[in-house]
C-alpha positions in Angstrom: 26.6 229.9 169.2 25.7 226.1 169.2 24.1 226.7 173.1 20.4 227.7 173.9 20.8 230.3 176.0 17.6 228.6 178.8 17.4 225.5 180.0 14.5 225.1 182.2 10.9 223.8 180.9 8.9 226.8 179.6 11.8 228.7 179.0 11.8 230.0 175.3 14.8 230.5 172.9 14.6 232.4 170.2 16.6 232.1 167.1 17.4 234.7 164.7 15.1 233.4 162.2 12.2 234.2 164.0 11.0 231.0 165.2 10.1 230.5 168.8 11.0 227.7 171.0 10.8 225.8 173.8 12.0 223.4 175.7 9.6 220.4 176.1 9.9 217.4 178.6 10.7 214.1 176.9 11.9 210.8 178.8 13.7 207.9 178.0 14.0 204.1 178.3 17.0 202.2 179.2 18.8 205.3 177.9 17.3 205.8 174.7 15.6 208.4 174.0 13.4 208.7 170.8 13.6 212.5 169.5 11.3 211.9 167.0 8.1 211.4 169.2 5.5 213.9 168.4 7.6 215.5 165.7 6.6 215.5 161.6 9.1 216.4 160.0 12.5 215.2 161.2 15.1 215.5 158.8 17.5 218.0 158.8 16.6 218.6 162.4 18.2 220.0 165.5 17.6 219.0 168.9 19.2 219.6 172.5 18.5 217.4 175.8 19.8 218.5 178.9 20.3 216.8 182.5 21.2 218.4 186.0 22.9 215.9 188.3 24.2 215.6 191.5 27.3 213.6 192.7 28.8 214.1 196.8 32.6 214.5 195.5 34.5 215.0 192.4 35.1 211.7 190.1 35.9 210.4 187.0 33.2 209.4 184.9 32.8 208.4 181.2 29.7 208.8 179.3 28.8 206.4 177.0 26.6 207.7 174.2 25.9 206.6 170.7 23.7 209.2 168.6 21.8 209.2 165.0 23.5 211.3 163.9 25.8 214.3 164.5 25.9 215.2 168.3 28.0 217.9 170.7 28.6 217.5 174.2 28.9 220.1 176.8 29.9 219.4 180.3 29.0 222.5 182.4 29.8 224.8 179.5 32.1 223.3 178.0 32.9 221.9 174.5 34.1 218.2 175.5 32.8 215.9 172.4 31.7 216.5 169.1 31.1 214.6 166.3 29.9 214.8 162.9 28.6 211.8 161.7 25.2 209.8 160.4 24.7 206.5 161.9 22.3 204.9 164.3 22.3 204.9 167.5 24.2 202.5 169.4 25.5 202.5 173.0 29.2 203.7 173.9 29.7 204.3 169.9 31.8 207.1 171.4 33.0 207.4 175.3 33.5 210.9 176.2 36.0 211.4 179.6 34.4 213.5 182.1 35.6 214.9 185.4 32.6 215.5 187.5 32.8 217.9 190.5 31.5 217.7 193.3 27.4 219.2 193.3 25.6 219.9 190.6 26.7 219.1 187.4 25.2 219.3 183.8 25.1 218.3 180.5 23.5 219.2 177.3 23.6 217.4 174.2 22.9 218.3 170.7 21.5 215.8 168.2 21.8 216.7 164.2 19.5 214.8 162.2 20.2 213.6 158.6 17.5 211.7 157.5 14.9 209.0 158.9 15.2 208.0 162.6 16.2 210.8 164.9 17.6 209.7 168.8 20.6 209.2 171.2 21.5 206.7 173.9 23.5 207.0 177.3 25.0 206.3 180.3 27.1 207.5 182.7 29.6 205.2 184.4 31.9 205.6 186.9 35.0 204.5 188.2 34.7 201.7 191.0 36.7 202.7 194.5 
């Protein structure tokens, strides 16, 4: 199971090896967010990054992402991109197809780290009326 099982702050997730932990509050700019921030040892590394969102009615949306490297996207639950690459990150390298309903909505994003840098970068756009 690729998921943490929590997603609030403070909530711990154990895995199986016995390490503990938890999710930590980390902010972007301009859509990049830097993974690496606080963080030693960074390659071979796993990270997730979750948002909760709001929209009034259901909608298409696309969101453009570019990762470095490997990443898998879940819309509320579900599988909708994955990807297995290294690279660095640049915006809209992939466009994932979302359909939004109307409420809250979430994703969660899982970045795989090679080697060296370690981040993603995003947006969400929708389509105009």
């Amino acid at each position: 199971r690729d998921q943490p099982r929590s997603r609030g702050l403070g909530d711990v997730y154990k895995r199986q090896m016995g390490k503990t932990l938890t999710w930590e509050p980390l902010s972007g700019s301009n859509g990049w967010v830097n993974l690496q921030e606080g963080i030693a040892a960074r390659d071979y590394t796993i990270g997730y990054a979750w948002i909760d969102f709001e929209v009034t009615q259901a909608m298409q949306a696309w969101l453009g992402i570019g990762s470095d490297d490997g990443l898998k996207i879940w819309h509320n639950g579900k599988l909708v991109h994955e990807k297995w690459t290294q690279r660095i990150s640049r915006i809209d390298d992939d466009v994932v197809p979302l359909t939004l309903k109307a409420g809250k909505n979430q994703l969660l994003i899982k970045i795989q780290n090679v080697r060296g840098d370690w981040s993603f970068i995003s947006r969400l756009r929708i389509k105009a009326r």
